[in-house]
C-alpha positions in Angstrom: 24.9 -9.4 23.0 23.1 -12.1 25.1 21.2 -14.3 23.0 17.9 -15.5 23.9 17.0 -17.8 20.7 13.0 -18.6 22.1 12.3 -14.8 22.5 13.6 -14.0 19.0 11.8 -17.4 17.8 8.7 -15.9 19.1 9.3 -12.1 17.7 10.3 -13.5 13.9 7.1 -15.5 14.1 5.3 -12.6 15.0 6.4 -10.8 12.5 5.7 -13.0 10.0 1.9 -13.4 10.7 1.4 -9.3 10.7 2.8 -9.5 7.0 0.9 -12.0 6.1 -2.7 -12.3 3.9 -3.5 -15.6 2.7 -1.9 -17.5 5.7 -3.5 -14.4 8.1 -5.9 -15.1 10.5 -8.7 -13.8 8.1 -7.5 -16.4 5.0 -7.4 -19.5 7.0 -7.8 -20.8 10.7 -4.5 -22.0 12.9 -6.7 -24.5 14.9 -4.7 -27.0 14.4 -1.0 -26.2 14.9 0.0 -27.9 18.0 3.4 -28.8 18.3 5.4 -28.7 15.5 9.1 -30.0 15.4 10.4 -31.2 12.3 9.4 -31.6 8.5 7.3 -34.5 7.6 5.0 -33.9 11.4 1.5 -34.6 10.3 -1.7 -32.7 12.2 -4.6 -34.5 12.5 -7.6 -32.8 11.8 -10.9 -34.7 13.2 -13.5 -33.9 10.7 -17.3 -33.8 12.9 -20.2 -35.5 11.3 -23.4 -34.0 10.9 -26.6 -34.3 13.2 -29.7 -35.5 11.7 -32.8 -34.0 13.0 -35.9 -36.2 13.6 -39.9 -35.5 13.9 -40.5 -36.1 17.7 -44.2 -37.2 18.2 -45.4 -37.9 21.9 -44.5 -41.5 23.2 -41.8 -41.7 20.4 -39.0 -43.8 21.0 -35.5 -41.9 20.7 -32.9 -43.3 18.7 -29.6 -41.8 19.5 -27.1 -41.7 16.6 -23.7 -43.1 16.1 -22.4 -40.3 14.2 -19.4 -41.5 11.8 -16.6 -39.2 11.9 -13.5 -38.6 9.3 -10.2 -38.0 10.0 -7.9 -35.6 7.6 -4.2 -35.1 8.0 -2.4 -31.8 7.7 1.5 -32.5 6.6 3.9 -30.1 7.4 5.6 -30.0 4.3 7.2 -26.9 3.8 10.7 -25.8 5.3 12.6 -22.3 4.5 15.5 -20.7 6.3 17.5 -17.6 6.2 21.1 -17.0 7.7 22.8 -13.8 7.5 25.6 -12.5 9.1 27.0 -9.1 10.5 30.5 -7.7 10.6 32.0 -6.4 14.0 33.5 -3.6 12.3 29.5 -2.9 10.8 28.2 -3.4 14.2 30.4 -0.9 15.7 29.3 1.6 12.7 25.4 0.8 12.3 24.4 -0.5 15.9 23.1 -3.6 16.5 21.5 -4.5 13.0 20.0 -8.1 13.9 16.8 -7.4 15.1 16.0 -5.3 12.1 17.7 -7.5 9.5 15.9 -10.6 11.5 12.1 -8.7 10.9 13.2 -8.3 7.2 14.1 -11.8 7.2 10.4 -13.2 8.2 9.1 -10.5 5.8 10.9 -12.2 3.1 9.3 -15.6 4.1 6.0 -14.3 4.4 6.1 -13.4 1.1 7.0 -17.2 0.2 4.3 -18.6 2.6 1.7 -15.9 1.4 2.1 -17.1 -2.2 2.3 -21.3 -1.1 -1.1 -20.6 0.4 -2.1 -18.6 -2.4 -2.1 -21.5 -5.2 -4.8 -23.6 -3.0 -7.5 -22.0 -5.3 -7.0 -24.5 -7.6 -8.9 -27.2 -5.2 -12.1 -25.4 -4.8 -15.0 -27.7 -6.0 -15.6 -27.1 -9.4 -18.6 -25.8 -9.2 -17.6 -22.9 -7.2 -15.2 -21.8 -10.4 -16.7 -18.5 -12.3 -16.4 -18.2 -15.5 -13.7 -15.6 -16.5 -14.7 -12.2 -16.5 -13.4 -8.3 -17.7 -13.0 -6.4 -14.9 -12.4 -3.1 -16.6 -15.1 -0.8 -14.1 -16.0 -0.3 -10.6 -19.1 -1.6 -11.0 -17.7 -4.8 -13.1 -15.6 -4.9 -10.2 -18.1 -4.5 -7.5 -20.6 -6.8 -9.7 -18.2 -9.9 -10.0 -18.1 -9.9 -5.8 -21.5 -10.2 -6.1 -21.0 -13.2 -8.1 -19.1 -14.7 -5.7 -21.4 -14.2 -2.7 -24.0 -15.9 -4.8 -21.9 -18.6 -5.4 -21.0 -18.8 -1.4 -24.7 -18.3 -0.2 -26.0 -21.8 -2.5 -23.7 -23.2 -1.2 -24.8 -22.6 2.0 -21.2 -21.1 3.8 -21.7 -18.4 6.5 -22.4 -15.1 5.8 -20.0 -13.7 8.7 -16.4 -13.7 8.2 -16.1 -13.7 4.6 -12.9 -12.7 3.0 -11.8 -12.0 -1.0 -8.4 -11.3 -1.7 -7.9 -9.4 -4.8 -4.8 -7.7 -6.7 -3.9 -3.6 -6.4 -5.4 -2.8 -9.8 -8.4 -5.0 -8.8 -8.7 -2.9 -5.8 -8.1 0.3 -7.6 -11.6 -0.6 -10.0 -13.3 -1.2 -6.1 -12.1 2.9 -5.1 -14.0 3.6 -8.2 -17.6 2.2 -6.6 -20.0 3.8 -5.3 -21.0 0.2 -3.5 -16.9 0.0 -2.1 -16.3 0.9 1.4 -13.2 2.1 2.1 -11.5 0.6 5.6 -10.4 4.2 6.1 -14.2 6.0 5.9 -16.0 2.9 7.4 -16.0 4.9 10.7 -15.1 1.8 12.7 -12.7 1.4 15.7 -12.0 -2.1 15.3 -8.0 -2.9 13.9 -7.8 -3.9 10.3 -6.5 -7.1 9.2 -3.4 -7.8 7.2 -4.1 -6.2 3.6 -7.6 -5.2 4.4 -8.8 -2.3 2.5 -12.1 -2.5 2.8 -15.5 -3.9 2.2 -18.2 -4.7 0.0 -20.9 -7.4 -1.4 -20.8 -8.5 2.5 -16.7 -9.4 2.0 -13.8 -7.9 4.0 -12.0 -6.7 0.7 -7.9 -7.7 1.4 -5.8 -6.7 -0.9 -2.3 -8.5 -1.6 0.4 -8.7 -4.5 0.9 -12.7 -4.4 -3.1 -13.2 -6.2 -1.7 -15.8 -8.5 -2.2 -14.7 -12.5 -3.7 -17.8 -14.0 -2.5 -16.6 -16.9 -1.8 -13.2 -19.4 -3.5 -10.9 -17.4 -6.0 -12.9 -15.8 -6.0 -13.5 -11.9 -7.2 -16.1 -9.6 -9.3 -13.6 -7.1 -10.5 -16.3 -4.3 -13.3 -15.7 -1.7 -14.3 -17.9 1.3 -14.2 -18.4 5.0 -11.0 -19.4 6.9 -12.7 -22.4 7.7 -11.9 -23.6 4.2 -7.6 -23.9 4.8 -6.1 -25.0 7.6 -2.3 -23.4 8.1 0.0 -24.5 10.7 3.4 -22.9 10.8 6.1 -23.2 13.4 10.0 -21.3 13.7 11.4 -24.1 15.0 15.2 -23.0 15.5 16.4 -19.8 15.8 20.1 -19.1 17.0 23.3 -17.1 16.4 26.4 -18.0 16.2 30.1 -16.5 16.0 31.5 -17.2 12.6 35.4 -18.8 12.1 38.3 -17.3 10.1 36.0 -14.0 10.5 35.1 -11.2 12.8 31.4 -11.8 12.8 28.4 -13.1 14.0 25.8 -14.8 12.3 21.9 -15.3 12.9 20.0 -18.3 11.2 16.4 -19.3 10.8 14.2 -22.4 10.1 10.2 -22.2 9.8 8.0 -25.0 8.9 4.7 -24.9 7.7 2.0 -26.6 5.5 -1.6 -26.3 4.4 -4.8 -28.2 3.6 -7.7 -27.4 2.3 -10.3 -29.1 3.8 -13.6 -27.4 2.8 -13.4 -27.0 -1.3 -17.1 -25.6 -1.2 -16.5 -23.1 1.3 -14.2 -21.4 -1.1 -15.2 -19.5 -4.8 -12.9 -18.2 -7.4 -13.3 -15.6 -10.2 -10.8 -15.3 -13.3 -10.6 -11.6 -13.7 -9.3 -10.4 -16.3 -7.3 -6.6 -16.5 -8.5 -6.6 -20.3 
């Protein structure tokens, strides 16, 4: 097999964003990756001040503002690999297994980048924290989003893109009302997102199994925009390798990645409760 590690760096990376919910496109915004080479690379993110607008009376003088601007950095903190290896004797049986076992391999970390991303709920400004709430009907279900876009619109955060990620069982209380529309009758032509199922209270409804449970039985269901997180992510080093003492080759992985959150009020989260 001719190796060619930057097209299989590109394909695992690939795959790993079409499995993804909180780090997807949707979730949080990749406008900062750049190049990323090693752990500890920091992304700057230049943070825009805002324009003040002034009464303009004829013969006015203009005065032109020196708008202050902030800097934030993004570390890429995170690192996870996988390295697997396949047997000649299972080659000749199976095929070549590597590209399949390689796409179950960025699966796997998706699920361990979807979950890192996940536990930024807990820096959302406080005021954007609902109180906990039994979500134990469609319409409590349905009603709590409407919470939540409340919440989002005093705040003053754009009605258009809006996202809430919510559990299965969550999502099963939504199919129950009569306010829910389901991705699959909305009658549109336009390609889903990772884990979206839908939408209602103005929010593309995603649904995903890493919604972190505060605790018992109560979930951290997060709303927002994707200008709330930045994500950046990089696989950095992808090869294979022919193993010693051993008939077999080998195939290893490294991504890095890290997150910021860097609007806390353009984010909300309910506690819902199962009970």
């Amino acid at each position: 097999m001719v190796f060619k590690p930057e097209v299989w760096a590109a394909q695992a990376l690939v795959s790993l964003r079409k499995s993804l919910v909180y780090a997807g496109p949707q979730v949080v915004n990749h406008d900062y990756e750049g190049e990323i080479k090693k752990v500890g690379d920091t992304v700057h993110i230049k943070m825009l001040g805002d324009v003040t607008v002034q009464t303009y009376n004829q013969g006015d003088s203009i005065t032109y503002e020196d708008l202050p601007d902030a800097e934030m950095n993004l570390k890429v903190d995170q690192s996870d690999y996988f390295a697997f290896k396949v047997d000649d004797i299972e080659k000749a049986q199976a095929g070549d297994e590597m590209p399949a076992r390689t796409k179950n391999a960025a699966w796997r970390m998706a699920e361990k980048v979807d979950s890192y991303v996940a536990g930024f709920y807990t820096q959302v400004q406080s005021a954007n924290v609902l109180a906990s709430t039994a979500i134990t009907s469609g319409d409590a279900a349905y009603n709590a989003l409407v919470d939540l876009k409340v919440r989002l619109d005093e705040c003053n955060v754009q009605a258009e893109g809006r996202y809430v990620v919510v559990p299965s069982w969550y999502h099963g209380w939504l199919l129950k009302s009569a306010n829910f529309i389901n991705a699959e009758k909305s009658g549109s032509t336009a390609p889903l997102l990772n884990g979206q199922v839908g939408r209602a209270a103005g929010f593309d409804i995603l649904m995903s199994n890493a919604v972190p449970i505060i605790s018992g039985d109560d979930y951290a269901v997060t709303a927002g925009v994707k200008d709330a997180i930045s994500f950046a992510d990089q696989v950095t080093e992808m090869e294979t390798l022919r193993l010693q003492n051993t008939f077999a080759s080998a195939v290893r992985g490294l991504h890095l990645y890290g997150a910021k959150v860097i609007r806390p009020d353009a984010m909300a989260v309910l506690t819902a409760s199962k009970s």
